[in-house]
C-alpha positions in Angstrom: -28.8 83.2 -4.4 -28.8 85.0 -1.2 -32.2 85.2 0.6 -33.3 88.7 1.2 -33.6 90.1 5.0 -37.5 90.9 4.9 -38.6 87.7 3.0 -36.2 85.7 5.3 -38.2 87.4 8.4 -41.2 86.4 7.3 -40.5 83.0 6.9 -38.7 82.3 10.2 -40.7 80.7 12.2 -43.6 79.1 9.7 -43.8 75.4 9.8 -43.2 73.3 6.6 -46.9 73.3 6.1 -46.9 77.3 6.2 -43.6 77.3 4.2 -45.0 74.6 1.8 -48.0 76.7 1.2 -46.8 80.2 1.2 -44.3 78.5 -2.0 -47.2 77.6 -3.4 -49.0 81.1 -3.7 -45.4 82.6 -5.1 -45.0 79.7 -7.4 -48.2 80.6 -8.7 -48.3 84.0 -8.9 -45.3 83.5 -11.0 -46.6 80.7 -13.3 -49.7 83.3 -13.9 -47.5 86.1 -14.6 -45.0 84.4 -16.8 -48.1 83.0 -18.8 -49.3 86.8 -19.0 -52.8 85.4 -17.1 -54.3 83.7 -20.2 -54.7 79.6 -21.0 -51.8 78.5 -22.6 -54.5 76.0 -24.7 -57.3 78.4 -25.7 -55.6 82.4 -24.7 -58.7 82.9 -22.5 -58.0 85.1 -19.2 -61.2 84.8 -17.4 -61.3 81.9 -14.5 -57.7 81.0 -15.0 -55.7 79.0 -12.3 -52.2 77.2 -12.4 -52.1 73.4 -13.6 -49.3 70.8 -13.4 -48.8 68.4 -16.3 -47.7 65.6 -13.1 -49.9 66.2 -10.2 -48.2 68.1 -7.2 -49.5 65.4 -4.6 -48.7 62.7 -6.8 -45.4 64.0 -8.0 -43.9 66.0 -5.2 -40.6 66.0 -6.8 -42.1 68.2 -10.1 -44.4 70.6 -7.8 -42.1 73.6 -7.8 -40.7 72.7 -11.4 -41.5 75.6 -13.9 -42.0 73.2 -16.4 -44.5 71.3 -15.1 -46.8 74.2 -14.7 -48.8 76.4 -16.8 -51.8 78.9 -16.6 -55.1 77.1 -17.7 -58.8 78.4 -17.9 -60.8 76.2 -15.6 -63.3 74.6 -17.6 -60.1 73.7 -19.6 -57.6 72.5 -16.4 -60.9 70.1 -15.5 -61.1 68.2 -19.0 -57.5 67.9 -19.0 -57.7 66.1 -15.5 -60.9 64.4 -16.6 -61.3 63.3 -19.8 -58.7 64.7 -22.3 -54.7 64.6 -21.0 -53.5 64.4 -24.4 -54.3 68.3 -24.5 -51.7 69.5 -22.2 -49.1 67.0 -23.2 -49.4 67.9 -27.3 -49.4 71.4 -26.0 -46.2 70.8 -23.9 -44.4 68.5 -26.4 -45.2 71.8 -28.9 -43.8 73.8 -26.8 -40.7 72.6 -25.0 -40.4 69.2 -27.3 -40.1 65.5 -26.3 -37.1 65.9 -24.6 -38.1 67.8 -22.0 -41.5 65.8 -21.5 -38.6 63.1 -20.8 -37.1 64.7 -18.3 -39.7 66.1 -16.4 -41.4 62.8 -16.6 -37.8 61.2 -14.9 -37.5 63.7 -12.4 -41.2 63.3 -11.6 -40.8 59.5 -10.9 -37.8 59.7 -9.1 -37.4 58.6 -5.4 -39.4 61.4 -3.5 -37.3 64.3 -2.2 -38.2 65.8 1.2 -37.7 69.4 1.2 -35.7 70.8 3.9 -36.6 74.3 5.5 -33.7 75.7 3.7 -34.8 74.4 0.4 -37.9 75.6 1.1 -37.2 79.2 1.8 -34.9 78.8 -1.2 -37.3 78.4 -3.7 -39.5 80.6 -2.5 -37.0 83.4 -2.7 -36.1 82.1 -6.6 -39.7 82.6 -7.6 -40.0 86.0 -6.0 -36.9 87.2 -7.8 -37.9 85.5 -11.2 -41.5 87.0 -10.9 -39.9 90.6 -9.9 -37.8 90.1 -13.3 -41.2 89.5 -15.1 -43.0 92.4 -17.3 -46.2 93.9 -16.2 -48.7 92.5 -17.5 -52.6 92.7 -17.9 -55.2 90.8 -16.1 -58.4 89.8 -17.1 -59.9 92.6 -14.3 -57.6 95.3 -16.6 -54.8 95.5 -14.0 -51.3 95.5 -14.4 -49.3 93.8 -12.7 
């Protein structure tokens, strides 16, 4: 996939750190957006942020995997991390089956990968296209977006 002139612009010249980062605000945006804004456990849309089923500084090779991400309502992303896991998982297993759990768990264990720049830029540019292709939506503040 060819990298488009005006995000390629922006990106020249950021650091890994800014690159890393800047990934992780379009990840997000398009985790959010293809979970409509609402808890994939409870369907709530008020204080909602993105979790990952394998941490992203644990598991650096899962960070940027679509699969190990989901939208979850706060109080919710918290238990899960603190006291319940099994919520997340049975929710995953339901929805993309033991297989995939397998996988994800696999790749998520596997030697670490360093990202180069390239990659980096790369996968931003895949999650900008893939949240363009998205449908508006409604937030929880009545927005579309």
């Amino acid at each position: 996939m060819a990298v488009n002139r005006e995000l390629r612009d922006k990106l020249n010249g950021m650091d890994v750190r800014g690159l890393e980062e800047n990934l992780d605000k379009v990840f997000n945006a398009y985790i959010m957006k293809r979970d409509k804004y609402s808890c994939v456990i409870t369907g709530g849309q008020r204080n909602t942020n993105v979790s990952h089923l394998f941490g992203k500084a644990m598991y650096p090779n899962v960070r940027w995997n679509e699969y190990n991400a989901c939208c979850m309502v706060k109080s919710v992303h918290r238990n899960y991390h603190e006291a319940d896991p099994f919520i997340y998982i049975d929710w995953f297993i339901k929805q993309y089956g033991e297989e995939k759990l397998q996988e994800l768990k696999n790749e998520a264990y596997a030697r670490k990968h360093i990202y180069s720049v390239s990659e980096l830029i790369e996968l931003t540019n895949q999650y900008v296209q893939k949240t363009k292709a998205l449908p508006k939506c409604r937030t929880s503040n009545g927005r579309y977006v």
